[in-house]
Structures are given as C-alpha cells and as structure tokens.
C-alpha positions in Angstrom: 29.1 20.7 -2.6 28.6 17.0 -2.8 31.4 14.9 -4.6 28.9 12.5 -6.1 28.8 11.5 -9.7 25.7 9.4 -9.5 21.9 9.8 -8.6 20.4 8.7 -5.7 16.3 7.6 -6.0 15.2 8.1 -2.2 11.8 5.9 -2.0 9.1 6.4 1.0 8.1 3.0 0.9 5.1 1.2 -0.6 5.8 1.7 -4.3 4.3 0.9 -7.1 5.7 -3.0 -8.0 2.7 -4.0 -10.7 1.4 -0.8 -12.6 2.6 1.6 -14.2 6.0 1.3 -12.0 6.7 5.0 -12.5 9.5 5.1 -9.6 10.9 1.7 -10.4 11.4 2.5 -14.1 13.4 5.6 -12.7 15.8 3.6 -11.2 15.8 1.5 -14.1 16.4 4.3 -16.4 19.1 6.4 -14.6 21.3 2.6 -13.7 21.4 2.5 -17.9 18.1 1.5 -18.8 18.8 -1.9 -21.3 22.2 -2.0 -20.1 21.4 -1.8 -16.8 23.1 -4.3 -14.3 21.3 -3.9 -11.2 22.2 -5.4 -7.2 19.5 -5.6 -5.3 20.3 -5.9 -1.5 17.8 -7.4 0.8 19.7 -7.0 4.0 17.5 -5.6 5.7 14.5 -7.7 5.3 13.9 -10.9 6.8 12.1 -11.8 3.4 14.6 -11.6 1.7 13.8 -14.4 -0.9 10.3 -12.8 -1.5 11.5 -9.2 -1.7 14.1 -11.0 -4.8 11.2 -11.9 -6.6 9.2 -8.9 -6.3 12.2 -6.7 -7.5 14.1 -8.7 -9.7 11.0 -9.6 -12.1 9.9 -6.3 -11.8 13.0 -4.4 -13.3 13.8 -7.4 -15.7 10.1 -6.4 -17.2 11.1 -3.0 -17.0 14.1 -3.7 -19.2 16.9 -4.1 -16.9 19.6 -6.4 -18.8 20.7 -8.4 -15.6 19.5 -8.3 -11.5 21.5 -9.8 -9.2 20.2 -10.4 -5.7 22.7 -10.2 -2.9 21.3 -11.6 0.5 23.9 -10.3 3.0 22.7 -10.5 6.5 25.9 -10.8 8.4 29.6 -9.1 8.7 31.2 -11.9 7.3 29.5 -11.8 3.9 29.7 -7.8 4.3 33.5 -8.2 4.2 33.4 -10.6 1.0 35.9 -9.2 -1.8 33.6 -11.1 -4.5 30.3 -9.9 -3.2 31.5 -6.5 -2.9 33.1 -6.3 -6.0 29.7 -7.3 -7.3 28.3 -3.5 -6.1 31.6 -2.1 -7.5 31.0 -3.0 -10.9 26.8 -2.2 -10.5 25.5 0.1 -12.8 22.5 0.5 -10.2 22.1 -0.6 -6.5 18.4 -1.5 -4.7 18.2 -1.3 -1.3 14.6 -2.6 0.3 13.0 -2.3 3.3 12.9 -3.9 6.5 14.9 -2.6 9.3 17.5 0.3 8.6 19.5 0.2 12.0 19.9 -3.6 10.5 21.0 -2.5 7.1 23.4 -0.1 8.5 25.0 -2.0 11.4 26.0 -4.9 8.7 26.4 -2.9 5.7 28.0 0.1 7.1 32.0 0.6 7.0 32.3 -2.8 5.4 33.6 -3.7 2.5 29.9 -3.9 0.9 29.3 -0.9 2.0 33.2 1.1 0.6 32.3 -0.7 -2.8 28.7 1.4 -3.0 30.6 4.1 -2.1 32.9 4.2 -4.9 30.3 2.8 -7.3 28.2 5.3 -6.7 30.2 8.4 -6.3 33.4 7.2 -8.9 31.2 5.4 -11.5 28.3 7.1 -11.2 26.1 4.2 -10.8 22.6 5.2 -9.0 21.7 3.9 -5.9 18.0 3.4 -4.6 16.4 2.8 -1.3 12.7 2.3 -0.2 11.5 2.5 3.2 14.2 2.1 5.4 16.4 1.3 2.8 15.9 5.0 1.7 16.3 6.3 5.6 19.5 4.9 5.9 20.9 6.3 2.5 21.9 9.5 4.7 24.5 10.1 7.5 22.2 10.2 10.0 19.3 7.9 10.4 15.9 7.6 12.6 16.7 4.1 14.7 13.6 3.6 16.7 11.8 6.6 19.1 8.1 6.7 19.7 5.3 8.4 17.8 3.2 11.4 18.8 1.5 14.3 16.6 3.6 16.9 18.6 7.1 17.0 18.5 9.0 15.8 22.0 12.3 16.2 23.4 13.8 12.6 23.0 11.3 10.8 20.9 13.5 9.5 18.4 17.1 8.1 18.4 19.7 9.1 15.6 22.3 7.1 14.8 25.1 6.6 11.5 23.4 5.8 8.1 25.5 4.8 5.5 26.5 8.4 4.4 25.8 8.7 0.5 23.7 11.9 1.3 24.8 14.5 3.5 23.3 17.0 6.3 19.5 15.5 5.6 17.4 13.0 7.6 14.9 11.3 5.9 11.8 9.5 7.6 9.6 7.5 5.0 5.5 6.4 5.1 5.5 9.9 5.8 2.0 11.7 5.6 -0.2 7.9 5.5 2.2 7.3 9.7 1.5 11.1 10.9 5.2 11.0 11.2 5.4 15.6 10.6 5.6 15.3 14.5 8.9 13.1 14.9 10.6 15.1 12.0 10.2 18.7 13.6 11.1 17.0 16.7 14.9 16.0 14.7 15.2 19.3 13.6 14.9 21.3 16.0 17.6 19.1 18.3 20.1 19.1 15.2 18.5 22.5 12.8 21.9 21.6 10.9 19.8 18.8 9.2 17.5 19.5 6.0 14.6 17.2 7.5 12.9 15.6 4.6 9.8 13.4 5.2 8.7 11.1 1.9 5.6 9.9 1.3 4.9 6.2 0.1 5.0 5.2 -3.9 6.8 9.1 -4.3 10.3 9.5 -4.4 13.3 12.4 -4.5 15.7 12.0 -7.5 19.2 13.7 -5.8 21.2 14.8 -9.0 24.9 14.9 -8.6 24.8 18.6 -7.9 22.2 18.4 -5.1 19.4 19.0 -7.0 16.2 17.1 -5.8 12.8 16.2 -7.7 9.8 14.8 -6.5 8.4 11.8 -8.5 5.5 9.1 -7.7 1.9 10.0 -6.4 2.4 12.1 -3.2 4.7 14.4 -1.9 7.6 15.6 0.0 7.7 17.6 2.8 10.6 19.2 3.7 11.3 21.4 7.0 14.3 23.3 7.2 15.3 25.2 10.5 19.0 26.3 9.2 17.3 30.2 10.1 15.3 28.9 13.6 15.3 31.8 15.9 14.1 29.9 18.7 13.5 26.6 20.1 13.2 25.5 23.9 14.9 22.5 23.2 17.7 23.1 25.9 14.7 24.2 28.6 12.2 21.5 28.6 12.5 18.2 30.2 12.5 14.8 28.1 8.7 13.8 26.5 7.7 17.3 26.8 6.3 19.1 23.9 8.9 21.7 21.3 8.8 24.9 20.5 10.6 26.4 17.0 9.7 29.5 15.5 10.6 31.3 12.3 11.2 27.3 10.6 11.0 26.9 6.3 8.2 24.8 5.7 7.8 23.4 2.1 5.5 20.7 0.6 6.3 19.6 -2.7 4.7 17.1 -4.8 5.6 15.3 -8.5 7.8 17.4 -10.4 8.8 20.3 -7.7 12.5 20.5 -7.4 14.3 21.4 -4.4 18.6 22.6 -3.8 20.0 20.8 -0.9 22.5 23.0 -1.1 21.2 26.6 -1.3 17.7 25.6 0.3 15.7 26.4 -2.5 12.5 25.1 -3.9 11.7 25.5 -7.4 7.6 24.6 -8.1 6.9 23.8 -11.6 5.7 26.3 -14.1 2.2 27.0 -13.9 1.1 24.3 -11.5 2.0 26.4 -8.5 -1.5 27.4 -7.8 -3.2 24.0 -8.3 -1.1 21.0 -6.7 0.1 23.0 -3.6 -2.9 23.3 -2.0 -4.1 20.0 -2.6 -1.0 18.3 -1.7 -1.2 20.7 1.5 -4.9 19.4 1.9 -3.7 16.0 1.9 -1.7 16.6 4.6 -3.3 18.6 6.8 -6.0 16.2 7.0 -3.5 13.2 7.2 -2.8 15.8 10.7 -6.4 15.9 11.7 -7.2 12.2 11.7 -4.2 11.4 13.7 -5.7 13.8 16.4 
C-alpha cells in the first residue's frame, strides 16, 4: 500500500488553461484552494518563461493565494537548499510539459526532487504533472521509442521517473497520438506495470490510498496484464509485432474510479450504460483513422 499522504493530479496534456479550467481548479482545490501556495516547475520546457505566465495567472484567477515559478534547468540549481526548500514548504507542486527524460535526469535524486518527496508524501501537499510532466510522476517512464498501431518488441525505451507513483506507466496525448499500440507493447515486456494511457484536458486524481478518478473531457484507458497467460515476447525478434492474451482492458471516462492496488474499476452509478460505449467509440475510431 502506498505511504503517500498527498494527491497526485496526473494530466494528459493539452488542458484546459482559459475555460472553465475544470482540471486546473483541481489542483487548485486539493493544494488548499485560497490558501494554496503553489511551485510551478518548468524544467522541462524550454519555454519556460511562457509556460510561467500561462500557469501562474491561471491558478491566481482560480484563487490560489501565491505561485511561485521555479526555472530549474540544470543540477546545480537542482541541488540548491533554498530552491528546494521552496518545494518543501509547497502546499501544491506543477510540473509542465516538455521533455520528461529532461525533467527526470535534472530533477531526479536531487535535492529538488527529495524535497517533493517529502512534501508530497509527509505534508501532504499535491503534486500535478501534464504531459510529460505527468509521465515522469511514476517510477518508470516512456523516454523516446517509435510509434506504430501494433505493439512491437523494442519500440519504446523505459527508464527512472521520479517515483511518486508506483508499479504504473503512464503515456499521455493518449487516444488524439494512437499511442494504445506503444502501451500494450510496455506491458506485455514488464505485465508487472498497471499501463495507464491519459487522454489530453482529462486527468487521474491518485488519492492517498490508491484510489484513482477520472476528471476532464476524455478518458483513461487502462490495460492491466498482472493475469496475461501468454505473450511471445521472449520468441519474436525486435520490431516484430506482440502477442498477449487473456489482458484486463478498461476504458474509463469522467468520474469512473479505479484501485491501483486491488485492480478494480468502479463505473459510476447509472452512467454505466451510456458513457462506456461512447468513450469506447471514441477510441476505437481514434484506432481506425490511425490505420
């Protein structure tokens, strides 16, 4: 069971900034709503001065009482006591998107990087990530690979996220990059990960007891292959196409829950019937155009 005292708000990228701001106020409300002292860390960007603005006037109007941008792009800052007691002492921490193997390489074992640690699993503050700030929220992370609609032997890389969430890999721009290939192609090379593919402007909210809900306009889709009974995985050659059978399949949009731990989903009451298949619709024909 996970020792966190926080929440984590997982984003798939491309999230309502100027509307209604349904995710954003999420992070807003579970880092103390008008007490709220959010970091927001544009380490992985290279617009990181642009990505300030967007965020920081968007969670002031959402009622945030203070955002503070941190622009760490090297070790050296990483490892600065002030900056990282700055995340200590956060009541909620924003990580945005760019380049995750960036955000991990400078962000991860440092100093920065203990201090979100303890924030978030001592203090309970809530940490956020969009795009690949939310793929490198897990222990292991996507880094690079090629696309495909079929799942291949070798097409992606996994390396060391920054470990707030355990035992799940996350891809983002889910369902709008045809990316359902590249996550059954994770799981069935490492079925010990809950593979967990997030659309953009939806979100999970992980609960401090593993709990996850889906939030925002699309939907999750989550493969588990914890009870695979087959995969050729150690037969075919690299590039060459995977088979898995007997794999969980689940599709969840706003307001479906899902148990990291005991891999079970939980569909809202009386909406089983009508948002599954049109949430499964979506996808499926996301699948078709990318043939």
């Amino acid at each position: 069971m996970s020792e966190q005292k926080g929440h984590l708000v997982i984003i798939g990228g491309a999230e309502d900034r100027t509307g209604d701001r349904a995710i954003l106020s999420k992070v807003v409300e579970l880092s103390g709503g008008p007490k709220a002292h959010i970091v927001v860390l544009t380490t992985a960007s290279s617009f990181g001065a642009e990505l300030e603005q967007i965020y920081g006037n968007a969670f002031r109007e959402l009622g945030a009482a203070k955002v503070t941008s941190l622009h760490i792009h090297d070790r050296l800052d990483a490892n600065d006591p002030a900056l990282a007691d700055l995340v200590l002492n956060a009541s909620g921490i924003f990580m945005t998107g760019g380049d995750q193997s960036r955000l991990a390489s400078i962000l991860g074992g440092s100093e920065v990087g203990k201090a979100m640690h303890r924030a978030f699993k001592r203090r309970g503050a809530c940490v956020a990530g969009t795009s690949a700030g939310a793929s490198a929220i897990s222990e292991h992370m996507v880094a690079g690979g090629r696309k495909g609609t079929h799942p291949k032997k070798g097409m992606l890389n996994l390396v060391p996220g920054l470990g707030l969430l355990n035992r799940v890999i996350i891809d983002q721009h889910f369902s709008q990059r045809h990316r359902l290939g590249r996550l059954l192609s994770i799981v069935a090379q490492n079925p010990f990960l809950l593979g967990v593919g997030i659309d953009e402007d939806t979100a999970i909210v992980v609960e401090p007891n593993t709990d996850l809900q889906v939030i925002g306009a699309g939907a999750v889709t989550i493969v588990d292959a914890r009870q695979m009974t087959y995969s050729n995985v150690n037969e075919v050659r690299r590039n060459e196409i995977l088979a898995m059978t007997n794999i969980q399949f689940h599709l969840l949009p706003a307001g479906f829950r899902f148990h990291i731990e005991t891999r079970v989903a939980s569909p809202r009451a009386g909406e089983l019937s009508s948002t599954v298949p049109q949430a499964l619709q979506s996808l499926v024909e996301a699948f078709v155009e990318s043939t």
